[in-house]
N, C-alpha and C positions, 0 to 999 in steps of 0.2 A: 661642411660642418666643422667647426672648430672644436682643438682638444686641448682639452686644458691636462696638464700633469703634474701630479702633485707628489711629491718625493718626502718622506718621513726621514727627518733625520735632529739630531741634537738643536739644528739652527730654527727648527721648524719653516726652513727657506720652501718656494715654491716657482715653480717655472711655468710658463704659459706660452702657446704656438698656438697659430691658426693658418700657419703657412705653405701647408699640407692639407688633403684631405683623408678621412680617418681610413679610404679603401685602399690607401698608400700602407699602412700598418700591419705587418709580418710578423706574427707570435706564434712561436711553435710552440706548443703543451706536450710535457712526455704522454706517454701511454700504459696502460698495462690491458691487456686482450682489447677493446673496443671502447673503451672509456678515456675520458682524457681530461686528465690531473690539473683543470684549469684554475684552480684557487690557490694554487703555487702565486702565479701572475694575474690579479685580477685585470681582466682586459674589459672594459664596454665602449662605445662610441662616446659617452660620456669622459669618459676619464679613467686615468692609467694608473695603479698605485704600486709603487715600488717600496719595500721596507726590507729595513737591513736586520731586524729581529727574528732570528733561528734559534731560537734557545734548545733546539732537536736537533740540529745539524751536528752531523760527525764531522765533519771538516767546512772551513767558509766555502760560502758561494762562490766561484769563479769566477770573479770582476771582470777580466780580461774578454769573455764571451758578451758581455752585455753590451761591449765599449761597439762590437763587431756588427749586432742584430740591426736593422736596418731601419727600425722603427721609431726611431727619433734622428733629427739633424746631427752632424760629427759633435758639434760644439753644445748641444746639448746633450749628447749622449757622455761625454767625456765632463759635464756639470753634473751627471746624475751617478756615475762611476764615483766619482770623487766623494759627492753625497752616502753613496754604497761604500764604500770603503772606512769611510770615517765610522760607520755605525757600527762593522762587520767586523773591525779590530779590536771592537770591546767584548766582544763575545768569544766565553772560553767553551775550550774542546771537553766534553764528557769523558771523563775516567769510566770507560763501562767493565773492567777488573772489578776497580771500589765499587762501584753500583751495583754488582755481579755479590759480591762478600756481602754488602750493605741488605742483599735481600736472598740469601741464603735460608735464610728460615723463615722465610713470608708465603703465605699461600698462592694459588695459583691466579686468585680469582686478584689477591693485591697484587702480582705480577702484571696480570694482561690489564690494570687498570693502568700501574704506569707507563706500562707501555703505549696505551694507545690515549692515555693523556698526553706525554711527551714526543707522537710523531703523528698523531694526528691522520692526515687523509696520507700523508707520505706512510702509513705502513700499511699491511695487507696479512691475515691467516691464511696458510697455503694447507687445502685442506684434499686429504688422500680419495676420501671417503671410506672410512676406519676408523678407531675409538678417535682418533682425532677430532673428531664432531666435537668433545668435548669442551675443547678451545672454542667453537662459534658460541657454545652456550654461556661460557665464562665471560666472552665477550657482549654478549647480549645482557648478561646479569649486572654488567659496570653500566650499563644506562649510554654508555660514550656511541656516537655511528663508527661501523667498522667496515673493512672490506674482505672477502673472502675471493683468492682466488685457486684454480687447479687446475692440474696437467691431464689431459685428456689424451694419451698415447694414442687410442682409438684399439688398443687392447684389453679394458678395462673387462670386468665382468656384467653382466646387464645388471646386478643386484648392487654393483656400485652405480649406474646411471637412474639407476630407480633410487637412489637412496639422494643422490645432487638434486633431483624434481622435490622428491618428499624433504629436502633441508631447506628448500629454496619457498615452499609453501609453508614450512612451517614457523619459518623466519621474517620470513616477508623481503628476501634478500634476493639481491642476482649474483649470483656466482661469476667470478670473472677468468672463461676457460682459455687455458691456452693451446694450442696446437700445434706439431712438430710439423717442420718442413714439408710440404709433399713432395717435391721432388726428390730431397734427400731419401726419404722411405720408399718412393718409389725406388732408386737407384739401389737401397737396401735390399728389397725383396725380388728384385728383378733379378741381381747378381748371387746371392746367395741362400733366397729360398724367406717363408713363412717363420722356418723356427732352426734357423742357424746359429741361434743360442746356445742351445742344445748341445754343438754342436766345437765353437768357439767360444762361449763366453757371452755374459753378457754384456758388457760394458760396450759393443757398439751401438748394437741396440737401442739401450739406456741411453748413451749417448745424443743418439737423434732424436726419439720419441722421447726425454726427459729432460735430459741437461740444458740441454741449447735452449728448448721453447721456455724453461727455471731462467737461466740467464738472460734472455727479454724481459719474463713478466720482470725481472729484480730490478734491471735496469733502470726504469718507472717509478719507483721506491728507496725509500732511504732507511727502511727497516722490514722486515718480517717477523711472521711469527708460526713457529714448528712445534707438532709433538711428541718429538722426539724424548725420550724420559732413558733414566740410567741403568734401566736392569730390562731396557729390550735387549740388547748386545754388550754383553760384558765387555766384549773382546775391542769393539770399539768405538761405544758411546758411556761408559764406566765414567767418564771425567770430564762430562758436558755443565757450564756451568749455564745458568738461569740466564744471561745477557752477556753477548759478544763482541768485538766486532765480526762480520764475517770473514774468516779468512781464506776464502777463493773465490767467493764471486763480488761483483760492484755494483753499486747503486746508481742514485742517479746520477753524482758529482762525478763519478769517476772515480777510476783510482784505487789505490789499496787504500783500505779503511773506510770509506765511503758507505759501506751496511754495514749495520745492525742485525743480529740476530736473537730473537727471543724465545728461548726454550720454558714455557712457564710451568709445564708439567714437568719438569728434569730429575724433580727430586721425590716424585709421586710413584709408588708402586701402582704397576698395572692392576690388580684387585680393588683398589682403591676407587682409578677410574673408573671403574664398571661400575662400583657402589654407586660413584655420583649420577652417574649415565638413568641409572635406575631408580634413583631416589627423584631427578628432576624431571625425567620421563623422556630424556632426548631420543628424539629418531634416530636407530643405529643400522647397520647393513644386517642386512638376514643370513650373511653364508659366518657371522658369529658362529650364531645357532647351530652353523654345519662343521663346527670346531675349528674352523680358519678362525686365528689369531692377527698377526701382520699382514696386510691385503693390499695387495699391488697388481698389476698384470696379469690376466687369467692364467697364462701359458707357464705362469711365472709364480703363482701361491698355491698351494693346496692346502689342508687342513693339517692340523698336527695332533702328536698323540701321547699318551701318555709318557712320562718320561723324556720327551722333548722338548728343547726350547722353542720359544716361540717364531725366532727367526729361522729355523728351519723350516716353515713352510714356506723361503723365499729361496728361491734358486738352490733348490735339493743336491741338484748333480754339480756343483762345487762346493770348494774347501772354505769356510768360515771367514776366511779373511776377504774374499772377494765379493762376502755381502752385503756391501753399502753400495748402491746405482750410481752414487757419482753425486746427488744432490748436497748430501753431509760428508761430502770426499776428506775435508777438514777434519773428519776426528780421526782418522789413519793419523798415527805420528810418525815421527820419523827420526832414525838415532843419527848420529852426527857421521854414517858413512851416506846419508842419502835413504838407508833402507826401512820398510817398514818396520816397528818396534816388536821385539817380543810377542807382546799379546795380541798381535796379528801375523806375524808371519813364522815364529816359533823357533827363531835362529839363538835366541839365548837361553843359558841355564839357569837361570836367575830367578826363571815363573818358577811357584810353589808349583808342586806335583802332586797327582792327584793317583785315586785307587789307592789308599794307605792299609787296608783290611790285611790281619795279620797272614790270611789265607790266599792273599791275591801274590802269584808268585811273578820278579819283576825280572824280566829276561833281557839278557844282553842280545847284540846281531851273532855272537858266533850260540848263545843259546836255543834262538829261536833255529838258526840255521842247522843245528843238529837235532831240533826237531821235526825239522821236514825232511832229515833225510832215513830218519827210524820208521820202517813198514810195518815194526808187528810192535803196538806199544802197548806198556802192559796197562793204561791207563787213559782215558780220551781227556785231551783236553780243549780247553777254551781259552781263548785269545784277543785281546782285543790292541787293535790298533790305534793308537794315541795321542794327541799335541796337549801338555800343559793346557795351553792358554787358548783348547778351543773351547767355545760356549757348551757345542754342543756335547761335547767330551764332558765337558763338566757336570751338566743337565742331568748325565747318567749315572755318575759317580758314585751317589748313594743307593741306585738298584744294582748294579754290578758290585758293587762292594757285601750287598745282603746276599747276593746271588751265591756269593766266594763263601759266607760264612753260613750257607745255607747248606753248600754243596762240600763244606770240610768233612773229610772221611769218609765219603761217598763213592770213593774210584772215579771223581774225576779233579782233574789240576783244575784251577782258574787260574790266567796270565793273562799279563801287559806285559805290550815292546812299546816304547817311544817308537814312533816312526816317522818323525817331523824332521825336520833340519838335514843331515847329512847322510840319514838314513832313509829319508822320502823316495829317493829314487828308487835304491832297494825295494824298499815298499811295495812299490806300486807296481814294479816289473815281477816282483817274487812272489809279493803276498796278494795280490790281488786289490791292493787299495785304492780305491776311487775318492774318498772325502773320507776325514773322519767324523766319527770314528768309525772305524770300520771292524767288524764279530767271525772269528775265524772260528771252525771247531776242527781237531782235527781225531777223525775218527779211531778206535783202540787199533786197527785192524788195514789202517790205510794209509799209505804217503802224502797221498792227496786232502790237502786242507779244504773244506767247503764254508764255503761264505754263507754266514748270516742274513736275509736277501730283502729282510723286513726292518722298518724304522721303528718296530715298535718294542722299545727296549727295558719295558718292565719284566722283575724278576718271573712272572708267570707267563709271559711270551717266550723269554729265552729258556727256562725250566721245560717248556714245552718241546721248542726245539731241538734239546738237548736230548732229549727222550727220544725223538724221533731218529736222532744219527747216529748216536754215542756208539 
């Protein structure tokens, strides 16, 4: 069969072969889970079109790869290189900073339009199954085709797989899922058990069941789209703008700068979204309903409660700064020794300080430490353990501060110690700190401080407990 090929370019020139047959012809299409991105390269037995127009592209094409592919003679491959080249030089790189400022106060729904006007089938919504939905409907509302895809760890909750069927019907869409190694999870669970998270951390975990199978589907792509918004994690998505480029992971070209990433809810309070969720009637997960805010991994969310932030029902039994899985590893900064910034890992004095209540008393280590060592006090107090620039620290700031002015001249003290930075060790070997913040009382009548042992930290939970040990 002969192929004719026709190359777009300024000359409108045109090349033609019949000295091959078309089963000679080798086009590899990237992928994202079981789909394949073939109108990158339109390929038919008919005829081959190559065009040098990316007006989406983060960086040019790689010339050099096409010269290599096998699917054309050397001397035409190196005629249609040449052709590719010429077009590919006139096309400028996107400022997505300026684009990023340029739509700072544009809504969500004018976000995900340019977005998926300017990348087309090259981008994809990566969706949790959590108020995230919101993005499929935003996307559905621009009228443009879109693609949606997700991480299927195979720890999800069954209320999140029931909620991908019922998105999947009610959109008329296929979800494009991705799946962690099995071998690697096998080698996971074999060597160190079900819920060795628990135990070390999670970031291996996350690791296998997350990152890796993130890093394929991205590969396939030359943008995504997140909904990640600014006041889920003070501590480290506070300064997420609307369009990126990605800085950890790569697209399809390769390379640093190579993705796009687009936060179209960034600047949307969570209340907000539920307003929309509700007014447009989107299918949402039911463990909502069961007070779960942020939803990930069974083993791995619970609900939260009054007086907490919402990222605390993500990996409980760690400190704040180790609550991003790895996927938005990019919003951890980093100061110029290498180490993570202030409002993650709480090594500077620079974060405003919180607990300011004229009642709230503010203790030094040799303060705190001469009050563990007084057996008969004439007063019980309460204590709490501290970092500036934790979320969740913050979250409670205004019930522990009513608590201080509640319990002024009542016979009992309220106190904060910083316990972050230089003082964490101490912490945690003295005072018993596991994450903060962490609620000491220590009784009129005892040495021995007893820990606060509940996350629920309005002034009528602790008023309660205080009653019960004082």
């Amino acid at each position: 069969m002969a192929l004719a090929i026709n190359v777009s370019s300024s000359s409108s020139s045109a090349i033609s072969t019949s000295s091959f047959p078309s089963s000679e012809l080798k086009v590899s299409a990237p992928r994202i889970g079981s789909l394949r991105l073939s109108d990158r390269v339109n390929v038919s037995t008919a005829s081959l079109s190559l065009s040098g127009k990316r007006s989406s592209s983060v960086k040019p094409l790689n010339v050099q790869s096409i010269a290599k592919e096998s699917f054309v003679p050397s001397q035409a491959a190196s005629m249609v290189t040449s052709e590719v080249t010429e077009k590919l030089d006139v096309v400028e790189v996107e400022d997505f900073e300026e684009l990023a400022k340029s739509l700072e106060t544009a809504s969500p729904l004018e976000i995900m339009d340019k977005a998926l006007d300017k990348f087309g089938n090259d981008i994809a919504i990566a969706f949790s199954g959590a108020e995230d939905v919101a993005l499929i409907e935003y996307a559905h509302l621009t009228g443009r085709p879109f693609r949606v895809f997700s991480l299927d760890t195979g720890r999800l909750n069954p209320e999140t797989y029931r909620l991908f069927d019922t998105v999947e019907k009610h959109y008329g869409i296929r979800i494009e899922y991705m799946f962690p190694d099995a071998v690697e999870v096998q080698a996971l669970v074999r060597n160190k058990g079900l819920f060795s998270f628990y135990e070390d951390g999670h970031q291996e975990c996350c690791r296998i069941r997350k990152v890796r199978p993130l890093r394929r589907a991205l590969k396939g792509l030359r943008a995504w789209i997140t909904g990640q918004r600014k006041d889920q994690s003070p501590g480290t998505r506070s300064e997420i703008p609307v369009v990126q480029v990605d800085p950890v992971f790569e697209g399809l070209d390769g390379g640093a700068g190579s993705l796009v990433k687009w936060n179209p809810v960034a600047n949307v309070q969570g209340n907000d979204v539920w307003n929309f969720l509700r007014t447009m009637d989107v299918p949402v997960n039911t463990l909502h309903a069961a007070g779960y805010v942020s939803i990930g991994c069974e083993p791995c969310t619970r609900a939260v409660l009054p007086g907490q932030h919402e990222r605390e029902g993500r990996w409980w039994w760690e400190d704040a700064k180790a609550k991003e899985c790895g996927l938005h590893k990019g919003n951890i900064k980093e100061n110029s020794n290498g180490n993570a910034a202030a409002n993650v890992n709480g090594t500077s004095s620079t974060v405003a300080d919180i607990f300011k209540s004229e009642n709230v008393v503010s203790l030094s280590r040799q303060g705190i430490e001469n009050l563990m060592k007084l057996e008969n006090r004439k007063e019980a107090w309460i204590v709490v353990l501290y970092a500036p620039w934790c979320p969740f620290c913050q979250a409670m700031e205004g019930s522990f501060d009513e608590l201080a002015d509640k319990l002024g001249g009542s016979g009992v003290k309220v106190a904060k110690f910083r316990a972050d930075g230089d003082q964490k060790e101490f912490a945690k070997r003295e005072l018993q700190l596991g994450s903060f913040p962490t609620i000491l009382v220590f009784p009129k009548n005892s040495s021995r401080p007893i820990k606060y042992p509940s996350e629920k930290r309005d002034v009528d939970s602790l008023t309660s407990f205080l009653n019960l040990v004082r």
